[in-house]
KOLKOLVEX-575774 format. One line per 5 residues: number of its first residue (from 1); their letters; for each residue x, y, z of C-alpha. Coordinates in steps of 0.2 Angstrom, whole numbers, always signed. Layout:
NUM> a> X Y Z  ...
***
This chain:
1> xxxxx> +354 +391 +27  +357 +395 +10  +358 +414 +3  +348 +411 -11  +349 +428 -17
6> xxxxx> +368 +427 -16  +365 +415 -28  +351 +425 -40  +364 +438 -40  +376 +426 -47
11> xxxxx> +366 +423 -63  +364 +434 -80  +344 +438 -77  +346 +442 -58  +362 +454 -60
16> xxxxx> +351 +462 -73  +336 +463 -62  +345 +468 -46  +355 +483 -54  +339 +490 -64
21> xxxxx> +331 +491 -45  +348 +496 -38  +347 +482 -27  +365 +475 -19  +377 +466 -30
26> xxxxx> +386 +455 -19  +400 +444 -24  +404 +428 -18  +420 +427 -6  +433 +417 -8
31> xxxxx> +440 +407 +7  +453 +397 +11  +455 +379 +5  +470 +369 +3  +468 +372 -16
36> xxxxx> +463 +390 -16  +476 +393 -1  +483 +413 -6  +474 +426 -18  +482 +423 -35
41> xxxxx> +491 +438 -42  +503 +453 -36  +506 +463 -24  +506 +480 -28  +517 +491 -14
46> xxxxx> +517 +509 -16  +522 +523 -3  +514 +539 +0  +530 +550 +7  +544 +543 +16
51> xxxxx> +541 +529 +28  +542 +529 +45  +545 +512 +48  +558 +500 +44  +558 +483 +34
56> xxxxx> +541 +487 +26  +548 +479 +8  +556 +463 +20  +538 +461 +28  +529 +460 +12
61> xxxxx> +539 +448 +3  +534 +435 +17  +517 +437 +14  +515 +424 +3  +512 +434 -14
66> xxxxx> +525 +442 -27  +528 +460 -26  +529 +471 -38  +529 +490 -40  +518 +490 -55
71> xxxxx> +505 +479 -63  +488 +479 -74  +479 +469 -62  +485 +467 -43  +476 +455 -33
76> xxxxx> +483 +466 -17  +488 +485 -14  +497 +489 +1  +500 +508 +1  +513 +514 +16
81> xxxxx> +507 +528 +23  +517 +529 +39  +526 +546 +34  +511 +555 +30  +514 +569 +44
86> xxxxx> +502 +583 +37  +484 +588 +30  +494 +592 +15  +502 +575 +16  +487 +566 +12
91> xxxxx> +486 +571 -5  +501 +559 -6  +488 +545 +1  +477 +551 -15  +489 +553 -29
96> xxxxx> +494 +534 -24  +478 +524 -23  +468 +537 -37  +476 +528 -52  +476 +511 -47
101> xxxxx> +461 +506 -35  +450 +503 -50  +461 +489 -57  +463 +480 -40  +457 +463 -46
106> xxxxx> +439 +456 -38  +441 +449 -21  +455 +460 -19  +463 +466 -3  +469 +484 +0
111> xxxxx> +479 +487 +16  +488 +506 +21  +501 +507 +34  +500 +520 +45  +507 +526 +64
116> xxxxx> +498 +529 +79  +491 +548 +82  +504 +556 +92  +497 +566 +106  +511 +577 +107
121> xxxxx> +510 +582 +89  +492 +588 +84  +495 +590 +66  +501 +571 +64  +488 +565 +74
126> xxxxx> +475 +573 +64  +484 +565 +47  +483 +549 +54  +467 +548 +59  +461 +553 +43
131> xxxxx> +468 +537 +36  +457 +529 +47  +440 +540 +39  +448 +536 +23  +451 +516 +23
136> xxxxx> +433 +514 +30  +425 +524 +16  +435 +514 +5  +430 +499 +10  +412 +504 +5
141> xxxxx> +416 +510 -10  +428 +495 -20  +413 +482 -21  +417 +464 -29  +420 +454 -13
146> xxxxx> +437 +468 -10  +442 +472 +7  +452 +487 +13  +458 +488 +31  +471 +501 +41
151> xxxxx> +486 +496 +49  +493 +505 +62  +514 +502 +67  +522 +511 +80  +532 +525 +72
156> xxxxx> +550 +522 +70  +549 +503 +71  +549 +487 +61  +535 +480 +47  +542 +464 +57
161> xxxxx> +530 +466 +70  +517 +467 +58  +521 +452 +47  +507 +439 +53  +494 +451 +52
166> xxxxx> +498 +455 +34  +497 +438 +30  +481 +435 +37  +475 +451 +30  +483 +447 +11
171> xxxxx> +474 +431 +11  +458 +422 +9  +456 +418 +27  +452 +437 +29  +439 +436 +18
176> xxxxx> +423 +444 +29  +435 +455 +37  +434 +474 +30  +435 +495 +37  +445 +488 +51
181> xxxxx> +459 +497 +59  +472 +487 +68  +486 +494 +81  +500 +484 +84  +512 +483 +97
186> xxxxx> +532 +487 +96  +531 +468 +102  +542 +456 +89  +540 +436 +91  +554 +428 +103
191> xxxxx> +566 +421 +92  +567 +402 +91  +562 +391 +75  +553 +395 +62  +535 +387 +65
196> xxxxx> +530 +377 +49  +517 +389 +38  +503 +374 +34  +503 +371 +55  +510 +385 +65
201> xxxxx> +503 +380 +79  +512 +363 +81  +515 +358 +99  +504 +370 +106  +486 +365 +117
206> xxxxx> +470 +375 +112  +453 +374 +123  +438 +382 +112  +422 +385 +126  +408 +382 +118
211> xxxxx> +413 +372 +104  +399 +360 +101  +391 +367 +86  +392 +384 +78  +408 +396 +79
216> xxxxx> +415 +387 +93  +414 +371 +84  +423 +381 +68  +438 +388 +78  +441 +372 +86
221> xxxxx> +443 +364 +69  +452 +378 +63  +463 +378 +77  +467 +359 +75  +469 +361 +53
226> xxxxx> +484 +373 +62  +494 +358 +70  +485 +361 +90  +481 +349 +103  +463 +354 +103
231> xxxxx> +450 +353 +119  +431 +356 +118  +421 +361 +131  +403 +364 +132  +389 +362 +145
236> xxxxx> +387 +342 +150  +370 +345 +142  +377 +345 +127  +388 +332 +129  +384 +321 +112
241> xxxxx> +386 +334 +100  +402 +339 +108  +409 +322 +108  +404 +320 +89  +415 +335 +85
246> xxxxx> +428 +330 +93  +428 +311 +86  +428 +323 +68  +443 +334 +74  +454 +322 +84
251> xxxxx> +451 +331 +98  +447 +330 +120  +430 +334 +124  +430 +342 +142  +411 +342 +146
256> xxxxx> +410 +357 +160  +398 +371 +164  +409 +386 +162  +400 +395 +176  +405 +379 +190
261> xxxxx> +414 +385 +204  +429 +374 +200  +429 +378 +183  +446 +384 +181  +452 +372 +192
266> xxxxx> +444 +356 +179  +453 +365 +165  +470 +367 +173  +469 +347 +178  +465 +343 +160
271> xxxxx> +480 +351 +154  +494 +347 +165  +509 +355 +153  +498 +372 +151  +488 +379 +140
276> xxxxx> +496 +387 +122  +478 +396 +116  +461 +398 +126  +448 +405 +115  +433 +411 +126
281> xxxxx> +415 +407 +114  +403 +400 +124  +390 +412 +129  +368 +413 +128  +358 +427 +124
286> xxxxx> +341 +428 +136  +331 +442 +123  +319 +454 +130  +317 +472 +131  +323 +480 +148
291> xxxxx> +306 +486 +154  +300 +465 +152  +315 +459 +160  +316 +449 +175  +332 +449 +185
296> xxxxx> +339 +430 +183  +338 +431 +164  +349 +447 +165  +361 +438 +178  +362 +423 +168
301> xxxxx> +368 +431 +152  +380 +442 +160  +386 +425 +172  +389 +416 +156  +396 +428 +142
306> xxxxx> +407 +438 +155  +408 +434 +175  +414 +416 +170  +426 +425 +156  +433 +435 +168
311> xxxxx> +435 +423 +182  +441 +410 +173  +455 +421 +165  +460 +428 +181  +463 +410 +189
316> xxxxx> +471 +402 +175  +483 +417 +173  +487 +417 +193  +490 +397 +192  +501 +399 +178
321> xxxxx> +492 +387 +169  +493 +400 +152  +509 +397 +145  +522 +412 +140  +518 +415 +124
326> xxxxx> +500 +411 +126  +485 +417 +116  +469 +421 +124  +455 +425 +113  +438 +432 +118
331> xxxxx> +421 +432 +108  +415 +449 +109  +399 +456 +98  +395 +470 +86  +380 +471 +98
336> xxxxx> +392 +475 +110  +398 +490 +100  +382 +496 +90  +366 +489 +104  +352 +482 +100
341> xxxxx> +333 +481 +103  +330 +468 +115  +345 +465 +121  +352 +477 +133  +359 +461 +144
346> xxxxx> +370 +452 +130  +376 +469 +124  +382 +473 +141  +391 +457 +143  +399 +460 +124
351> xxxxx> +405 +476 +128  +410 +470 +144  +422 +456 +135  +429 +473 +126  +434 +481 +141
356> xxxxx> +440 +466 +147  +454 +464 +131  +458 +483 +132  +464 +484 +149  +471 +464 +153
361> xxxxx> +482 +466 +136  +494 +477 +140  +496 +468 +159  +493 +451 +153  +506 +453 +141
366> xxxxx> +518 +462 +154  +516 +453 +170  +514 +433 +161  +522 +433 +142  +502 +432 +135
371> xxxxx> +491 +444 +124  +474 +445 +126  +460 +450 +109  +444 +446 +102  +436 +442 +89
376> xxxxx> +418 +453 +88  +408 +443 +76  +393 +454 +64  +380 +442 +54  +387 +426 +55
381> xxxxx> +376 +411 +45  +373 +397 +61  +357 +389 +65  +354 +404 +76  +353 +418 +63
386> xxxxx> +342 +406 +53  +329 +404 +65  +327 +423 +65  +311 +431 +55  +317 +432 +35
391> xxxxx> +315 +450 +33  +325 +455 +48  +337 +440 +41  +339 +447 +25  +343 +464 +32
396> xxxxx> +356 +459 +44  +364 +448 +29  +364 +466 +16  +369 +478 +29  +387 +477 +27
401> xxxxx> +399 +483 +13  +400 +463 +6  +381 +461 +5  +381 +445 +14  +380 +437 +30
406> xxxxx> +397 +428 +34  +402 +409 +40  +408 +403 +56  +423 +399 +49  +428 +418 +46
411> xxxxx> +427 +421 +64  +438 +405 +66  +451 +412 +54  +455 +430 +64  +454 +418 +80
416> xxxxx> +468 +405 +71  +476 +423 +67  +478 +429 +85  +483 +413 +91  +497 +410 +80
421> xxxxx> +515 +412 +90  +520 +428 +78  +507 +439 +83  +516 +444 +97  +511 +463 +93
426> xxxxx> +494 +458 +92  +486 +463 +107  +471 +472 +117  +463 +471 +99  +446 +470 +96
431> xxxxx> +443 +462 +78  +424 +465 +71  +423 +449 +58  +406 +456 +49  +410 +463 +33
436> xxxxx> +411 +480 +39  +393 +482 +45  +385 +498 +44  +378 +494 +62  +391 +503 +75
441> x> +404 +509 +60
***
């Protein structure tokens, strides 16, 4: 559905009329397109004491714009904050970004470098967690479509871990992504050949559940724009539409009830080399306050969004049929995070999807070669969200720090982001893809 007031905001009389009432201003967001593929202009890189990490300028000159240590008008900042040890320290974080922040060009993208909190050293932990306080009041304060996001590296190792997720963050494809913090793992990608930057997931098989329409529909087209063998699966019900979007993508449609007994079973027997990337979307929400609730509509959104999820994973890990060096990507929910009214059953399944990623990671990634994230999506613009009442529509749409709802195919870009082969030390994350909503900030 269209944001027509997007739209008024885009014209002369309604930028007048919505700042006389104080109203939001939101800016429309630029996204990826083959002719619009990188933010046009510098990068600004600036340090706020010594780094802690190595390679920092090396990491940044792959990500796709030129770098420079001064300019008018940067279309990104990244400020290197990883040396920033002390309360005092921090002023360093403020003498760097004061000056500049108001030149960053509209749509811009502001990303600091940080370590993880130490536990053994109270007065680091304390000045890296501030950085966290600080990037997400930033990200409600720069407006014009910017985004500003925290990036934590291990301390004492390589910006080379953090390379793909620097380009993703540099770049259009982040564009509803803002006020998140990112941990990384020490992890590097295995050394082999370069994947090819327009498809760097060339050679590898994605299965999207869920894909018929909506999200799941997005990821798997974004998945296949980024050279993958791509499977949909959706319920047998919904069989046509899912055979119409994979006709459009090139793609094998896998009609399967995700819930089936033998539902890991039908997936590994449709992919006889393995599996490079499963991305878990399907899922149903069964509304109703908990007091009005019968017991199969809690079971069968819990059965759905997170019993099959886990029992699926578990299966196709056991059998091998997840490939080393394999992605597997959930679809969590800010309602997971934040609650909602209504909806105590799909919230316990999201958050369930959370603990899931935070504990499988670190073992999945040990025990098979294979990270494990998520994707939490905010107010995303799908038939769903239009079908809901307009004033509660139009408050989910401004109730973020980009004034707008989101597409599908931002959560498809952080999926296509986890799945690529050099985010190795991408894992256990949980992404929220909702222009920093002020619901469970």
């Amino acid at each position: 559905m269209a944001d027509r007031y997007l739209h008024l905001t885009g014209t002369a009389p309604g930028r007048f009329l919505t700042r006389r009432l104080g109203l939001p201003q939101p800016a429309p967001l630029r996204r990826w397109t083959l002719e619009t593929p990188r933010l046009e202009g510098p990068l600004l890189h600036l340090t706020a004491g010594a780094s802690a990490v190595t390679g920092v300028a090396e990491a940044l000159s792959r990500s796709g714009l030129p770098v420079v240590g001064d300019t008018d008008r940067p279309a990104a900042i990244v400020l290197d904050a990883t040396g920033v040890t002390t309360a005092a320290g921090l002023g360093d974080v403020h003498a760097a970004l004061h000056p500049v922040v108001r030149s960053l060009a509209p749509g811009g993208r502001i990303v600091v470098l940080g370590t993880v909190p130490s536990p053994d050293d109270h007065h680091q932990a304390a000045a890296q967690q501030a950085l966290e306080g600080f990037v997400r009041s930033l990200g409600k304060e720069t407006g014009r479509g910017s985004t500003v996001q925290l990036v934590r590296i291990p301390a004492g190792g390589a910006a080379r871990a953090a390379e793909s997720t620097l380009r993703f963050l540099l770049s259009p494809r982040s564009a509803y992504v803002s006020g998140q913090v990112i941990e990384l793992t020490a992890a590097t990608p295995t050394p082999g050949p370069a994947a090819d930057p327009a498809a760097p997931l060339t050679g590898r098989t994605a299965l999207v559940t869920g894909a018929a329409r909506g999200i799941g529909a997005a990821v798997a087209s974004v998945l296949a724009r980024d050279g993958a063998r791509v499977i949909v699966l959706d319920v047998p019900g919904a069989r046509e539409e899912l055979e119409r979007t994979a006709d459009r993508l090139g793609a094998t449609a896998l009609p399967l009830d995700i819930t089936a007994p033998d539902a890991a079973d039908r997936i590994a027997a449709a992919v006889p080399d393995g599996l490079g990337v499963l991305v878990h979307n399907a899922g149903i929400t069964r509304d109703r306050r908990l007091a009005n609730m019968p017991a199969d509509r809690w079971a069968s959104v819990i059965e759905v969004n997170l019993d099959s999820v886990l029992r699926t994973t578990d299966e196709l890990l056991e059998a091998g049929v997840i490939t080393r060096g394999g992605r597997i990507v959930a679809t969590a929910s800010i309602a997971g995070i934040a609650g909602n009214t209504g909806q105590t059953n799909y919230a316990a399944s999201k958050a369930g999807i959370i603990g899931l990623v935070r504990s499988l990671g670190p073992r999945a990634a040990a025990d098979h070669g294979v990270t494990v994230n998520a994707v939490a999506p905010g107010f995303i613009e799908t038939k769903m969200t239009a079908a809901v009442p307009l004033f509660i529509r139009e408050a989910g749409r401004r109730m973020n720090s980009l004034s707008q709802g989101g597409l599908p195919v931002d959560v498809a870009e952080a999926v296509a982001w986890f799945a690529q082969p050099d985010s190795t030390a991408v894992n256990g994350q949980v992404l929220r893809v909702c222009g920093q909503s002020l619901l469970g900030a």
